[in-house]
DOVOSE-218216 format. One record per residue (C-alpha): residue number from 1; x, y, z. Coordinates in steps of 0.02 Angstrom, whole numbers, padded with zeros to 5 digits. Example, Ala and Ser with C-alpha at 12.3 -4.5 7.8 and 13.67 -1.06 7.14 Angstrom:
DOVOSE-218216
+-----+--------+--------+--------+
:   n :     xx :     yy :     zz :
+-----+--------+--------+--------+
:   1 :  00615 : -00225 :  00390 :
:   2 :  00684 : -00053 :  00357 :
+-----+--------+--------+--------+
This chain:
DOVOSE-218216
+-----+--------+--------+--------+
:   n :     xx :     yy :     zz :
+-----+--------+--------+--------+
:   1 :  00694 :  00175 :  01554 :
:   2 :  00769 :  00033 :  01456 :
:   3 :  00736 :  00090 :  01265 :
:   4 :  00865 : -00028 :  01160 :
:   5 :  00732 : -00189 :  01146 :
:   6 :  00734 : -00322 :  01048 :
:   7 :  00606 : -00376 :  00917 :
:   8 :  00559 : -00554 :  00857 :
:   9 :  00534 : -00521 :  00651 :
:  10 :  00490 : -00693 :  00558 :
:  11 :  00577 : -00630 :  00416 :
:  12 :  00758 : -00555 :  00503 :
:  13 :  00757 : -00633 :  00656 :
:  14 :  00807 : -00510 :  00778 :
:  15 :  00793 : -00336 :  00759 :
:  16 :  00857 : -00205 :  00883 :
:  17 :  00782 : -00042 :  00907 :
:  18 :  00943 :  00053 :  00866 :
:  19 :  00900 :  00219 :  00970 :
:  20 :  00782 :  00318 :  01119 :
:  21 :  00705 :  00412 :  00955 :
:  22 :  00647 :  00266 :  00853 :
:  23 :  00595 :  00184 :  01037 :
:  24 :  00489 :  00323 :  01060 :
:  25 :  00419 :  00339 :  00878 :
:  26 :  00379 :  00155 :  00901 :
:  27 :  00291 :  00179 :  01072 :
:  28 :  00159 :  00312 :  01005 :
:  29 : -00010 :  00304 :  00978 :
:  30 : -00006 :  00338 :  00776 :
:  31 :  00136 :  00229 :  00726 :
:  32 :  00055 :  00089 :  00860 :
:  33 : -00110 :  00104 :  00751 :
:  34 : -00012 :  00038 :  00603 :
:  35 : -00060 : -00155 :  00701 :
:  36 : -00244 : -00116 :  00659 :
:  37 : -00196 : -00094 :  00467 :
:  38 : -00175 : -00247 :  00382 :
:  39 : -00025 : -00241 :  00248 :
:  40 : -00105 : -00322 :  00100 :
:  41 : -00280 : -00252 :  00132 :
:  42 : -00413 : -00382 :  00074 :
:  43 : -00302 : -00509 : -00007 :
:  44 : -00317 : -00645 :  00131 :
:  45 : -00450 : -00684 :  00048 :
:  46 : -00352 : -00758 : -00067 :
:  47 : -00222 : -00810 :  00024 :
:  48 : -00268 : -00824 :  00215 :
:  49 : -00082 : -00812 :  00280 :
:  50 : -00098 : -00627 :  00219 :
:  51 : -00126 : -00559 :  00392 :
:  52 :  00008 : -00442 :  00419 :
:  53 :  00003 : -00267 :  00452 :
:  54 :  00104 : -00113 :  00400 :
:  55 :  00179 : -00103 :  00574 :
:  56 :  00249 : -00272 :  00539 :
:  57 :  00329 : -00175 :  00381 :
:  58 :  00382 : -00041 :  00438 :
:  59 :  00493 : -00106 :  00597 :
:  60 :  00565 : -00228 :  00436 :
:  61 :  00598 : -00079 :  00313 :
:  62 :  00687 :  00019 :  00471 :
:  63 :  00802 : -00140 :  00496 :
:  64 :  00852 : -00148 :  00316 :
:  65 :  00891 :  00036 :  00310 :
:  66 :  01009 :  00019 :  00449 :
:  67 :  01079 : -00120 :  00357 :
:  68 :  01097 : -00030 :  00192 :
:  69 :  01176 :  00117 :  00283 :
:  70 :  01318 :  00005 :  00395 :
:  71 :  01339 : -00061 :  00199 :
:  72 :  01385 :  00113 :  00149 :
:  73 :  01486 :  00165 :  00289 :
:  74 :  01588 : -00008 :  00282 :
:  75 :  01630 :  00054 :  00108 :
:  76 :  01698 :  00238 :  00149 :
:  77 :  01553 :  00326 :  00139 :
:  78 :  01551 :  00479 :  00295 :
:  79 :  01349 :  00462 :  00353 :
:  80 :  01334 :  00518 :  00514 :
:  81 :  01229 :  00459 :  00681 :
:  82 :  01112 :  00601 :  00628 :
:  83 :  01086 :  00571 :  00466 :
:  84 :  01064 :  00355 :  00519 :
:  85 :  00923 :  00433 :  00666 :
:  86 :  00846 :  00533 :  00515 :
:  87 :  00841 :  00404 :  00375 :
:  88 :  00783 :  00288 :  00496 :
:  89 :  00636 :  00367 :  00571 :
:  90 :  00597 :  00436 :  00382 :
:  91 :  00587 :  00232 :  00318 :
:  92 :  00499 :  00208 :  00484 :
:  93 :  00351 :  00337 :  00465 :
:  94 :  00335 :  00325 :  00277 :
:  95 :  00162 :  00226 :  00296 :
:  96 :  00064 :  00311 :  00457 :
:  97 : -00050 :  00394 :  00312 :
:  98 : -00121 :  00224 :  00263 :
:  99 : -00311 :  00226 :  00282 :
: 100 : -00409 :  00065 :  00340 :
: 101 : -00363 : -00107 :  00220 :
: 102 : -00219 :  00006 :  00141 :
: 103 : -00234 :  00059 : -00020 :
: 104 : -00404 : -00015 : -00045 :
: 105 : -00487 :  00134 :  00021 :
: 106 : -00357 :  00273 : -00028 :
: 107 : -00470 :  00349 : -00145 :
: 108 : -00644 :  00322 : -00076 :
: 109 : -00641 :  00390 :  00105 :
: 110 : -00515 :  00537 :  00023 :
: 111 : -00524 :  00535 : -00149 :
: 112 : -00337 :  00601 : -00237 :
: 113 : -00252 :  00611 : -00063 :
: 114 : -00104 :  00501 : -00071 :
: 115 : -00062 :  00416 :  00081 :
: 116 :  00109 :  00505 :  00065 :
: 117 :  00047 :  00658 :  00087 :
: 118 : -00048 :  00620 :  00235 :
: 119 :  00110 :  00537 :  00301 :
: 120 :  00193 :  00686 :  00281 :
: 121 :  00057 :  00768 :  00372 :
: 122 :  00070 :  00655 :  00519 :
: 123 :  00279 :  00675 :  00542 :
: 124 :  00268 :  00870 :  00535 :
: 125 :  00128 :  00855 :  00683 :
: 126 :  00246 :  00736 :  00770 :
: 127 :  00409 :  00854 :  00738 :
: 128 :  00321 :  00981 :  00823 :
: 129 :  00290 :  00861 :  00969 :
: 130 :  00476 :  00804 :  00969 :
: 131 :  00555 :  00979 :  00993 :
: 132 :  00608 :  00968 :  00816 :
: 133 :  00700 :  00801 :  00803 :
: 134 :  00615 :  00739 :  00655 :
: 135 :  00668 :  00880 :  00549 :
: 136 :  00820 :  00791 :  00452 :
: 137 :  00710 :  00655 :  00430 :
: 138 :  00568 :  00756 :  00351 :
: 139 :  00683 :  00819 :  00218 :
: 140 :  00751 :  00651 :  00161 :
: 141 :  00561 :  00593 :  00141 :
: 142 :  00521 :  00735 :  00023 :
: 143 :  00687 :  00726 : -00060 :
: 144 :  00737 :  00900 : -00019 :
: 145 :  00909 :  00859 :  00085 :
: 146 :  01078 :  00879 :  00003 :
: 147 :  01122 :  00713 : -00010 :
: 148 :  00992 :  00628 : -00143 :
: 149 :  01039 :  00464 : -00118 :
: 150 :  00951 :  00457 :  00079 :
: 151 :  00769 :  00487 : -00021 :
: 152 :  00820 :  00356 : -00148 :
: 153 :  00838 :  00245 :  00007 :
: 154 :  00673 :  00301 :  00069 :
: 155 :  00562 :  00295 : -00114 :
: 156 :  00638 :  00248 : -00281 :
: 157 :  00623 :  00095 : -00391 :
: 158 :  00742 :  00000 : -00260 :
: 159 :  00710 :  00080 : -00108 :
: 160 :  00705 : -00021 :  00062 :
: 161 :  00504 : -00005 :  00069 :
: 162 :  00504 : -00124 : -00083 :
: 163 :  00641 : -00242 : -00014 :
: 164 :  00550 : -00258 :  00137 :
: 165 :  00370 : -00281 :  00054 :
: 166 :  00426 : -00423 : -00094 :
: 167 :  00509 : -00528 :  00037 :
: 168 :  00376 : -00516 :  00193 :
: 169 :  00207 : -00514 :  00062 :
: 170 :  00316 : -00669 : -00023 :
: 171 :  00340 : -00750 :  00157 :
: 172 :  00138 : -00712 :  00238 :
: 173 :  00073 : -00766 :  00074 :
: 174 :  00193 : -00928 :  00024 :
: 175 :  00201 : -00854 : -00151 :
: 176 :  00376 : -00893 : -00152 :
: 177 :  00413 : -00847 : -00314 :
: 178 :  00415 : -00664 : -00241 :
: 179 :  00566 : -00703 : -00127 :
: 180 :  00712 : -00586 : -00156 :
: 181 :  00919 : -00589 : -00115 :
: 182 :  00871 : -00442 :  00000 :
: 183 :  01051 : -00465 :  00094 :
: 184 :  01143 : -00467 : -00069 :
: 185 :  01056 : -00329 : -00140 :
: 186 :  01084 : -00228 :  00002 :
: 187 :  01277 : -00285 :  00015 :
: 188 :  01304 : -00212 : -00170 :
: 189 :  01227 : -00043 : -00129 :
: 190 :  01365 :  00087 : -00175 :
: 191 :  01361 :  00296 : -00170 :
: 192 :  01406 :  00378 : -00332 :
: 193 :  01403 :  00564 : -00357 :
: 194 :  01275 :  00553 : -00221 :
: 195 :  01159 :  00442 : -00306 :
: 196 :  01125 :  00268 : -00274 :
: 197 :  01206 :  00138 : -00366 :
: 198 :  01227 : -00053 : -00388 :
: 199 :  01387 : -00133 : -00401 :
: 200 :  01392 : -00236 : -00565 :
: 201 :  01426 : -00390 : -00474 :
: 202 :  01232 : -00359 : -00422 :
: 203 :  01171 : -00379 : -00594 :
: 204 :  01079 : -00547 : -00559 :
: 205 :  01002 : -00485 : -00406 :
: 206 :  00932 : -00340 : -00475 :
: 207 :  00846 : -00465 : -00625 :
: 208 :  00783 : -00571 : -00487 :
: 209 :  00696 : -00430 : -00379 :
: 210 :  00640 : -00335 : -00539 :
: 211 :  00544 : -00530 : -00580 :
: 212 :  00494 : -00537 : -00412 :
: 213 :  00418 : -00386 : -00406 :
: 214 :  00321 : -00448 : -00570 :
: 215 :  00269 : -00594 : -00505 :
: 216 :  00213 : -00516 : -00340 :
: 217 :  00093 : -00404 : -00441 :
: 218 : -00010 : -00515 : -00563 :
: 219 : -00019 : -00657 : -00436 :
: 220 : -00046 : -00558 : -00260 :
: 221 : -00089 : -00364 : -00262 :
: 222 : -00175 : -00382 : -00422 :
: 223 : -00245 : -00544 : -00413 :
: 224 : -00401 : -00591 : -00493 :
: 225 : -00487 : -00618 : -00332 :
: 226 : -00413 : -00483 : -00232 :
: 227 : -00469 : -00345 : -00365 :
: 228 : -00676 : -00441 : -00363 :
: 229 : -00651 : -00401 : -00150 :
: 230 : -00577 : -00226 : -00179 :
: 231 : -00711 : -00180 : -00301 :
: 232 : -00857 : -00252 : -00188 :
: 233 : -00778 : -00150 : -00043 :
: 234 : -00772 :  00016 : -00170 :
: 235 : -00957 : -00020 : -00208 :
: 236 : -01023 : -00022 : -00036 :
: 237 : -00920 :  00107 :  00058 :
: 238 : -00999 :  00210 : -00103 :
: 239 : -01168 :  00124 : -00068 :
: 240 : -01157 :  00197 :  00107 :
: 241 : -01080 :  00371 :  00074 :
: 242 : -01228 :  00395 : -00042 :
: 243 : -01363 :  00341 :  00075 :
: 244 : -01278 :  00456 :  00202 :
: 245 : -01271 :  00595 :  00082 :
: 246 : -01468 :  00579 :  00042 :
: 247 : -01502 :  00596 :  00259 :
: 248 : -01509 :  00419 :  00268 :
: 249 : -01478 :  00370 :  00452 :
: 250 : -01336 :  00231 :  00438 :
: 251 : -01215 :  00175 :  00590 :
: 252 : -01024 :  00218 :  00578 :
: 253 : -00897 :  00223 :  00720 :
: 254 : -00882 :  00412 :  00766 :
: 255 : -00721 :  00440 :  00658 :
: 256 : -00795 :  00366 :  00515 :
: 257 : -00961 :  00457 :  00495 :
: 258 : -00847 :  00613 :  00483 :
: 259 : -00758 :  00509 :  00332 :
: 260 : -00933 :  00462 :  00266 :
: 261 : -01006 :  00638 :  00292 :
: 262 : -00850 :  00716 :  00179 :
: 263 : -00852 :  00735 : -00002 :
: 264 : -00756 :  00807 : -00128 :
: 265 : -00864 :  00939 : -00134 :
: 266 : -00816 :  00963 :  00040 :
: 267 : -00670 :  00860 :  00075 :
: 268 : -00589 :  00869 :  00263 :
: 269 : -00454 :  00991 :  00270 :
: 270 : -00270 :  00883 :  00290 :
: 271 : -00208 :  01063 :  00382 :
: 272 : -00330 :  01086 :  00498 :
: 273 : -00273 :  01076 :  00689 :
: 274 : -00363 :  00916 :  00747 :
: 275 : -00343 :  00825 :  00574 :
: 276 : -00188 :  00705 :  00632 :
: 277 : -00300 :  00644 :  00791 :
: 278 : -00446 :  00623 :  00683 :
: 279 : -00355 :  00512 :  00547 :
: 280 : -00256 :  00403 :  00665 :
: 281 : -00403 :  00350 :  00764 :
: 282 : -00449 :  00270 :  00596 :
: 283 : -00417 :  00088 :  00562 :
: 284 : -00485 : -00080 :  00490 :
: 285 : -00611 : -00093 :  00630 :
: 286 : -00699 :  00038 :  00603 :
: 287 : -00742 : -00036 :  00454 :
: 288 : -00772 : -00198 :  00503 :
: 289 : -00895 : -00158 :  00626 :
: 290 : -00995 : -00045 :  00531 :
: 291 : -01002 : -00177 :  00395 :
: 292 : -01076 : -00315 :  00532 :
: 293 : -01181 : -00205 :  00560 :
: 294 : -01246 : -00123 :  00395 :
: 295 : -01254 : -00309 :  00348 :
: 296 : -01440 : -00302 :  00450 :
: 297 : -01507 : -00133 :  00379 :
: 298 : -01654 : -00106 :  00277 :
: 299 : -01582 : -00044 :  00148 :
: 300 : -01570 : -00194 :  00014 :
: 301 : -01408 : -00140 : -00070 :
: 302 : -01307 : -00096 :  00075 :
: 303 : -01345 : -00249 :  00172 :
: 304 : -01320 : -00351 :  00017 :
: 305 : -01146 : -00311 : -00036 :
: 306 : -01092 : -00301 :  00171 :
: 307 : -01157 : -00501 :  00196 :
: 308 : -01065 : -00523 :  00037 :
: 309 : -00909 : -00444 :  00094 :
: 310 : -00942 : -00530 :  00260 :
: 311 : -00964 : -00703 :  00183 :
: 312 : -00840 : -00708 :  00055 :
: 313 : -00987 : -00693 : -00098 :
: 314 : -00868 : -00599 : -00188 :
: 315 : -00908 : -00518 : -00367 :
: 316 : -00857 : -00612 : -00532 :
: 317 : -00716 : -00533 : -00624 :
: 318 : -00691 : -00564 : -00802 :
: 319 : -00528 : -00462 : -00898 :
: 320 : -00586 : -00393 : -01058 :
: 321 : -00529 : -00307 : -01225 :
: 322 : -00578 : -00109 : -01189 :
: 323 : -00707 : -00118 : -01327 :
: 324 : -00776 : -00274 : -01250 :
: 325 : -00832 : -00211 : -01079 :
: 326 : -00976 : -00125 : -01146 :
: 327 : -01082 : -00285 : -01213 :
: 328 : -01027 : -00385 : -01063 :
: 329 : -01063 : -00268 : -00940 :
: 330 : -01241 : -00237 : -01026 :
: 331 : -01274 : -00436 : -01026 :
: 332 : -01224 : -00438 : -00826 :
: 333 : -01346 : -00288 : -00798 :
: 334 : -01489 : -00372 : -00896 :
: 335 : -01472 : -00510 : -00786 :
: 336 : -01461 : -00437 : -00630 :
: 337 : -01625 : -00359 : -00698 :
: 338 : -01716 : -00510 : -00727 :
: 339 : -01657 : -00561 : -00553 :
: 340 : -01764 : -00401 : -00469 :
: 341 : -01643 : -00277 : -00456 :
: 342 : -01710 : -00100 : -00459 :
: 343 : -01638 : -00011 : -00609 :
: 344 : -01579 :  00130 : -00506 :
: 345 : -01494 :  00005 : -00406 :
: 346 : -01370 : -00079 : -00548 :
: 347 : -01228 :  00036 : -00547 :
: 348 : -01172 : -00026 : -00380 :
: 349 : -01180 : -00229 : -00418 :
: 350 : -01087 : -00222 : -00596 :
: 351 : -00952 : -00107 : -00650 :
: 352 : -00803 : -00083 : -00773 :
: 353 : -00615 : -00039 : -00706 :
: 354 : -00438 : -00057 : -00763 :
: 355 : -00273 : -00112 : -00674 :
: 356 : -00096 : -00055 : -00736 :
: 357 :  00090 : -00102 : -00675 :
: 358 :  00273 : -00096 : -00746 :
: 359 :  00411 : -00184 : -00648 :
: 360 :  00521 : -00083 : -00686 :
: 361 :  00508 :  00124 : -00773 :
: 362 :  00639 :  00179 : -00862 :
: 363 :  00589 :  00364 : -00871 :
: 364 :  00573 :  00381 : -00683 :
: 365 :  00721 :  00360 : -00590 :
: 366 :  00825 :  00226 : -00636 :
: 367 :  00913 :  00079 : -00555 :
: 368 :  01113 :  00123 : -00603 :
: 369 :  01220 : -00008 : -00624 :
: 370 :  01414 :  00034 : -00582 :
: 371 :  01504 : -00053 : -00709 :
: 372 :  01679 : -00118 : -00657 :
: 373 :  01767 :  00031 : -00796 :
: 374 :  01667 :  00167 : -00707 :
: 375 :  01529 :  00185 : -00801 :
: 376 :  01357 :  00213 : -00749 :
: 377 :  01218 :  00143 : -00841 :
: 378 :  01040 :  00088 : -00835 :
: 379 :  00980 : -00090 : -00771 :
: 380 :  00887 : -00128 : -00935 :
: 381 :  01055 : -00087 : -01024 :
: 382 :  01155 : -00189 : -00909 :
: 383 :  01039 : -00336 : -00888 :
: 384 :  01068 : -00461 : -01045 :
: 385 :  00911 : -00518 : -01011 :
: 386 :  00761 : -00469 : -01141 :
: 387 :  00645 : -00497 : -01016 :
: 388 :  00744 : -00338 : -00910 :
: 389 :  00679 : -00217 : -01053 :
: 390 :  00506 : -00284 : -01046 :
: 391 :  00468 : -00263 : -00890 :
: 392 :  00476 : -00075 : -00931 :
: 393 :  00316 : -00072 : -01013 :
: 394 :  00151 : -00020 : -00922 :
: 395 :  00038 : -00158 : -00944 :
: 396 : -00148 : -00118 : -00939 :
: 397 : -00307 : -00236 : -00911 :
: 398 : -00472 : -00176 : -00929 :
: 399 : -00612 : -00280 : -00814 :
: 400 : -00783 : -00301 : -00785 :
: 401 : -00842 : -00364 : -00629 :
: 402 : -01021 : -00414 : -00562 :
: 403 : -01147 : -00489 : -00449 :
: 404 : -01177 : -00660 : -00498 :
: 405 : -01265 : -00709 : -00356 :
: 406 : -01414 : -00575 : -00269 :
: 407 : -01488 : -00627 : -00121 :
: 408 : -01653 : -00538 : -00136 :
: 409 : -01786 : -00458 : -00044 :
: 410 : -01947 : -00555 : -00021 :
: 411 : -02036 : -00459 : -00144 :
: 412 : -01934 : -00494 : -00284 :
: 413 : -01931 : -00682 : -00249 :
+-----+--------+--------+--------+
């Protein structure tokens, strides 16, 4: 069988499936189910070009991590076809424990289970299915192989998941303020003491992607509208884990009443034999169809907040000081109240949250710049840019977000 096809990427152009392994990865059933889990989650309803899905990412991360490693070997470096197999699969399988609308849902349907660890779940299953082959690849993922720099490659603060994310969220979303020198960047990659550097002539590039990557964050995955969806998703997958929890009966696709049946009290067990079937059958549909139909149930504030999700009635969002949120969120209760919402029943159509990012941290691992003398020193050092050094610091916005517009039950009319 033919295995070395070609795929049509709207960001790279070609891409050639560089080997029987990655073919093969490509081909099965849990990497295939990465189509049926849309990149950005909810944000197309912001932007509605924002239809892409993490398979669509992770066929571009693969491609730029066989770039960045011809890069290295052009310049000297001794990587062998092993270790290019391993670090490709590794970038290729890095997302497989994404749960449906990404990372909407990553700590509703299992709450503080990182989709990395399921991930890793996933590619030890599939090891054992491949005789073994994934092994190398396994170990640069957790960052436990001898050579450091193949993790940095895989997860760091320039890694080829974030090249591959700015510039194909900047390209589905025309926000193109969040394009990125991807080529260059990779083209200045360099290997020193086995860590990852930049070449100094990359300087620039590095300021540009560190912007991006600012830019991509306040206007797209933590956009004002994107975070009212998120939280009006949060409220009803709670609505209907609670109404499940009391013996409520409430449709579900079969995989996702056992997601709506766990709890932290009793959480599903990541180890368990049948755990990697049960998660991959999981994807955006599921919830999507149980949300058309909850839309229709008796239960007022399920159905509500589904034919809001399903209608685009999305919550209002206003970003507060933290000693604010208190009054406002009191005033949006009271008039939910006056509107005819039970009491018992406010909690789920106004609540309080926070949202956090840095560009760039300087205490995690750092972007090293390879200065033409030798020396090795940080990015925010390196940069003469101000800006470079600010993008360091966590910023934080507190938020409270609401119903503003109830459709209610006959009786309270």
């Amino acid at each position: 069988m033919n295995k070395r096809k070609i795929i049509n990427d709207p960001v790279y152009g070609f891409i050639s499936i560089p080997s029987d392994l990655i073919f093969d990865l490509i081909e099965h059933p849990w990497f295939q189910r990465l189509r049926r889990i849309r990149q950005l989650g909810l944000t197309e309803f912001v932007y509605p070009g924002a239809l892409h899905t993490r398979f669509h990412h992770a066929i571009g991360a693969m491609y730029l991590m066989d770039q960045a490693l011809q890069t290295l070997r052009a310049k000297g470096h001794t990587i062998s076809d092993e270790e290019v197999v391993s670090a490709q699969a590794a970038i290729l399988l890095h997302d497989m424990g994404h749960g449906p609308f990404s990372h909407v849902l990553e700590n509703t349907l299992m709450p503080r289970v990182p989709h990395e660890k399921i991930s890793l779940v996933l590619m030890n299953k599939l090891n054992e299915q491949l005789s073994g082959q994934l092994s190398l690849a396994i170990e640069m993922f957790k960052g436990t192989y001898k050579r450091r720099f193949f993790h940095q490659l895989i997860s760091s603060q320039l890694d080829m998941d974030r090249l591959d994310y700015l510039n194909r969220d900047c390209y589905y979303t025309g926000v193109v303020e969040g394009s990125i020198a991807t080529d260059r960047i990779i083209k200045m990659l360099d290997i020193v003491d086995d860590q990852l550097v930049v070449e100094e002539k990359g300087i620039l590039s590095i300021e540009h992607f560190l912007n991006a990557r600012r830019t991509m964050y306040w206007q797209v995955y933590l956009h004002k509208t994107s975070l009212c969806a998120e939280t009006l998703l949060t409220q009803l997958m709670r609505r209907a884990r609670d109404l499940v929890k009391s013996g409520e009966p409430l449709f579900a696709t079969p995989v996702l009443s056992v997601f709506l049946n766990s709890s932290e009290e009793a959480p599903l067990d990541l180890e368990a034999p049948g755990f990697p079937d049960l998660f991959t059958q999981l994807d955006d549909h599921d919830l999507w169809a149980s949300i058309k139909v909850w839309g229709q149930h008796d239960d007022f504030v399920l159905s509500t907040l589904c034919n809001f999700m399903l209608n685009r009635k999305l919550f209002k969002l206003r970003f507060v000081q933290p000693g604010e949120s208190a009054a406002i969120l009191h005033t949006a209760r009271e008039e939910l109240l006056n509107k005819g919402v039970h009491e018992k029943d406010l909690a789920y159509f106004a609540v309080e949250g926070s949202i956090s990012n840095a560009a760039y941290l300087t205490e995690s691992e750092q972007i090293k710049i390879k200065m033409k003398d030798g020396q090795m020193i940080d990015i925010s050092e390196a940069s003469e840019l101000p800006a470079v050094r600010a993008l360091s610091k966590i910023v934080k916005k507190h938020f409270v977000s609401w119903a503003k517009n109830v459709s209610l039950r006959p009786e309270f009319q």
